[in-house]
N, C-alpha and C positions, 0 to 999 in steps of 0.2 A: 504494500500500500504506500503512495504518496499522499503530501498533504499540502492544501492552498491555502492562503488568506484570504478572508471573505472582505471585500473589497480595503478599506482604508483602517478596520479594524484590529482588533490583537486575537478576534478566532482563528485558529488553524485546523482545520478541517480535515479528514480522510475525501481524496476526491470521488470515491464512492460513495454516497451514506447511506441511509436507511430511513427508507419513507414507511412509515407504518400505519399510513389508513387501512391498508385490505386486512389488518389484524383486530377490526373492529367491525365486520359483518356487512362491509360494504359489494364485497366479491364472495358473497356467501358466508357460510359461518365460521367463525374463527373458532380457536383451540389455543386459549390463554396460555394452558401448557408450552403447548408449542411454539408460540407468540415468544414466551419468556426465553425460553434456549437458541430462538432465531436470536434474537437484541443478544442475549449473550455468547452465542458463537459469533457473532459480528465482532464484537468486542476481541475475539480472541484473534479475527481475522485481521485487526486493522483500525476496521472501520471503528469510529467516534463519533459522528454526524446523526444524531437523528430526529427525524420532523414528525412532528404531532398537529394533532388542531385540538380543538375546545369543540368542535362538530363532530369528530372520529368517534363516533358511538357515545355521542354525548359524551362525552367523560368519559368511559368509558377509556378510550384510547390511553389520554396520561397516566391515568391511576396504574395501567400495562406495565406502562414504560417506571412509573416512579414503584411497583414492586422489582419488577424484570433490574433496575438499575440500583437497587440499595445497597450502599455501602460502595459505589463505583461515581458518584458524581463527580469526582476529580477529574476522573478519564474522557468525559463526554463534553459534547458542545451540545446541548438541548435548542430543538428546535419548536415551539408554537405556534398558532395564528388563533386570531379571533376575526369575530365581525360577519361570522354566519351563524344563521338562528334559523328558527323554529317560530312561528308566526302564533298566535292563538289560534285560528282556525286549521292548526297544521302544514300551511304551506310555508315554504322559503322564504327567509328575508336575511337581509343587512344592516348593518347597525352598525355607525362608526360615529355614532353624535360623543362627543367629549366627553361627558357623565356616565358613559356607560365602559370607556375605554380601562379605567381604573378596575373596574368590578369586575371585569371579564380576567381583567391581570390578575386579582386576588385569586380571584377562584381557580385559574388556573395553578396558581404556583401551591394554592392548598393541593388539588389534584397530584401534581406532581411529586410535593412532597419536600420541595427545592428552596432557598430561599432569593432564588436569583435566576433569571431565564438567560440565556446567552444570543437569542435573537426571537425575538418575537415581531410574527407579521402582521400587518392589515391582511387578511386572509382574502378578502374579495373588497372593493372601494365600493363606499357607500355613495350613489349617484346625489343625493340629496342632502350632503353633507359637503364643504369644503373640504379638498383633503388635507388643507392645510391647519382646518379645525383639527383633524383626526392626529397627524403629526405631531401635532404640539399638545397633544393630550398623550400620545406615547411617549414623546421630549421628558415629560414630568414622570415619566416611569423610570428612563434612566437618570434623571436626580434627585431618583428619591431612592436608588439601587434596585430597583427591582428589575429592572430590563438592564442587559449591558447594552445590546445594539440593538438598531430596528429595521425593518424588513417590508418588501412590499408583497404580494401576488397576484399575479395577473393584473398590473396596472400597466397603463398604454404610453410611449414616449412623455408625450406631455407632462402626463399626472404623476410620473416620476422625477421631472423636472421640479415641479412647483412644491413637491413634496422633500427631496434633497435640499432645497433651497430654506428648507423651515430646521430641519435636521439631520445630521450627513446619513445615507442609506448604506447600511454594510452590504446587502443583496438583495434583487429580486426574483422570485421563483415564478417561471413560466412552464409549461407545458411545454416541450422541445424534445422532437426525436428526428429520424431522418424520414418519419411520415409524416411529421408537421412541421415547419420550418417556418414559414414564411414572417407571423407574426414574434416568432422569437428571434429573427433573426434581424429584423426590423428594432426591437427592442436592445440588442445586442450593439448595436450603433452607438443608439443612448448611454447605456450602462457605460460601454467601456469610454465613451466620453468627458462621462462622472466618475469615475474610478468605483462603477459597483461590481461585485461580481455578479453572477446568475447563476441560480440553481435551476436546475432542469428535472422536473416531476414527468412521469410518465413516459420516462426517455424510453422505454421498451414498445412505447404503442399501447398500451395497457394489455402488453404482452403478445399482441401481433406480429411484432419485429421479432417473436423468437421462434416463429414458426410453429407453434404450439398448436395453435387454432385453425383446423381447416374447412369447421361449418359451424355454424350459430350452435347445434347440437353438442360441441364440446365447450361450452360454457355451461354451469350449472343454471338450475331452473331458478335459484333466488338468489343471483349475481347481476348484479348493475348492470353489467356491459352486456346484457342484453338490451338495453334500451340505447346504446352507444349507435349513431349511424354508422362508423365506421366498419363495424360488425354483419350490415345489413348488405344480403343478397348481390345485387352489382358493384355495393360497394366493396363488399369484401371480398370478391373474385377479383376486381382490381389491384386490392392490397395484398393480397395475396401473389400477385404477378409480381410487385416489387419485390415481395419477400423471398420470391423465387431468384431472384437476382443476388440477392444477398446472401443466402445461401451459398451458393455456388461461390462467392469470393470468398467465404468464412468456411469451406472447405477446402481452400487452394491455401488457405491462412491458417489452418490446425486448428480453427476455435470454433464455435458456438455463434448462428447468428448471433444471439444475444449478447454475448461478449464481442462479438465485430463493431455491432450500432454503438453501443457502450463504450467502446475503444475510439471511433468515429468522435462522437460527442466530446471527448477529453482531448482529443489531438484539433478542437475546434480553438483552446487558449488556456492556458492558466489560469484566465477568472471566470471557468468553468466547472462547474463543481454537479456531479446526477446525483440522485438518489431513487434508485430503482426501488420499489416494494415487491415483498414478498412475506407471507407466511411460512415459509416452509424452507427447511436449512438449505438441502441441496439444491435449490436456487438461489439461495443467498452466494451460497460458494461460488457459483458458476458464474452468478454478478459479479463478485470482488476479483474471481480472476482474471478479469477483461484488465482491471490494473496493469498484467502483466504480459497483455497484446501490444505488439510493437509494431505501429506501420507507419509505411512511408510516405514522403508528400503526395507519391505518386498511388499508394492505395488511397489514400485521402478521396485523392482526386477522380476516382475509378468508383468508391461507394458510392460519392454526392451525385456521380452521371450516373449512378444504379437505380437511384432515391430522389432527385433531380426537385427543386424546390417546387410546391404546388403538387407535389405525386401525387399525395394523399388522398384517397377518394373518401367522402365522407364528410361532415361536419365534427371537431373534437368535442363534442356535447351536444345531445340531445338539444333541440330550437330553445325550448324556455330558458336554458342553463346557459346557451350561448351569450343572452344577453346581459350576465352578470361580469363576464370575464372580458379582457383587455382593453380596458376603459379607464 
């Protein structure tokens, strides 16, 4: 394992980490058990990095991570976000109004277990809120120690700008694989402009790019990504043809697609940093070993004509969910 700095900060990260929503019933049901020995074979792998929300099974998720991690908080850089909720009628919302920015931190770090988060993000921006409101109500988390650094997701050039401008952003985490490119790569301009890094969620395709998946039927019946377009009929016979592609150079290269795209992703810069998710060890492994893929300008340049920006067929979130992200 190698390790980055997450932009102008003092984290130093595993440039692998470890996304642990699918260990809170988002991709079917999870196995806390096994939840716990994934986080801690990571640990033994390398990896330090890893990203939670306050949405990940409601709670659920941190309380995971602050059993799975006790007595090891030195070794980690803990990741959070806030600012997605649960509506009273049960649908989706966002909330990034000032008053409520503090509460979400407490409760978090009770969850956690921690007395200090190492990057905590705006999880999604709140449309009806300045974001520079929302900034400067996380600003007051790191002077009062509770936050060290602060963090965006899925925010769009702009709104990164006006937000860096209130208080410096250590990273923002986008969605970014070699099936979706365009709006992270757009964002990727800005950052490394500002000296942010980016974290890159989903860099697998939510597991497309590993060739796992070759009809809607091998997803489970109470797994998200069945409602994912990407998943769906011509779209995924499309995606399926890139990964066809990929393939084939990730067996001229002794690895695993999955470790190719992953290896791809990390040879994009230093203030690059994935964190694939997984439940389950022997994925974990197969992740951390792309660490150890080595390729040339010229495989670079041979995946991205594989993967070609725009490939991706599909929408990265179902319609309604589209319009919360890159704004």
């Amino acid at each position: 394992m190698h390790y980055r700095t997450l932009g102008t900060s003092t984290l130093s990260v595993s440039a692998i980490g470890l996304g642990c929503m699918s260990m809170s019933g988002v991709y079917g049901r999870g196995d806390d058990a096994e939840s716990i020995a994934v986080i801690q074979r990571a640990l033994e792998l390398g990896v330090n990095f890893f990203d939670s929300s306050d949405m990940y099974g409601w709670g659920h998720n941190e309380q995971l991570l602050a059993r799975a991690l006790a007595g090891r908080r030195a070794q980690v850089v803990l990741a959070t976000k806030f600012g997605n909720l649960r509506k009273p009628d049960g649908t989706p919302g966002v909330n990034g109004r000032p008053e409520y920015v503090p509460r979400a931190c407490d409760a978090s770090l009770e969850r956690l277990g921690v007395d200090v988060i190492d990057l905590y993000y705006q999880h999604r921006v709140d449309p009806s809120v300045p974001i520079e409101d929302t900034v400067g109500a996380m600003a007051r988390l790191v002077e009062q120690g509770k936050v060290r650094f602060l963090g965006l997701s899925e925010a769009a050039p702009a709104t990164i700008r006006r937000a860096h401008a209130v208080h410096p952003i250590a990273a923002v985490q986008s969605e970014y694989s070699l099936l979706y490119r365009v709006e992270a790569e757009e964002t990727l301009r800005t950052t490394r402009e500002l000296g942010i890094s980016f974290v890159a969620y989903a860099p697998l395709g939510r597991s497309l790019l590993t060739g796992r998946v070759q009809r809607v039927e091998d997803i489970p019946p109470d797994d998200r990504r069945r409602d994912h377009p990407r998943f769906k009929d011509e779209n995924l016979a499309k995606n399926l043809a890139l990964v066809g592609r990929l393939e084939a150079i990730a067996t001229a290269k002794g690895c695993t697609p999955a470790q190719l795209v992953l290896a791809w992703l990390l040879a994009q810069g230093e203030d690059l940093v994935a964190i694939p998710g997984t439940k389950r060890r022997a994925r974990l492994e197969e992740n951390v070993g792309a660490a150890a893929v080595q390729l040339t300008a010229d495989d670079v340049a041979r995946i991205s004509a594989a993967a070609p920006v725009g490939a991706g067929a599909g929408l990265r979130y179902p319609e309604p969910a589209m319009k919360a992200v890159y704004r």
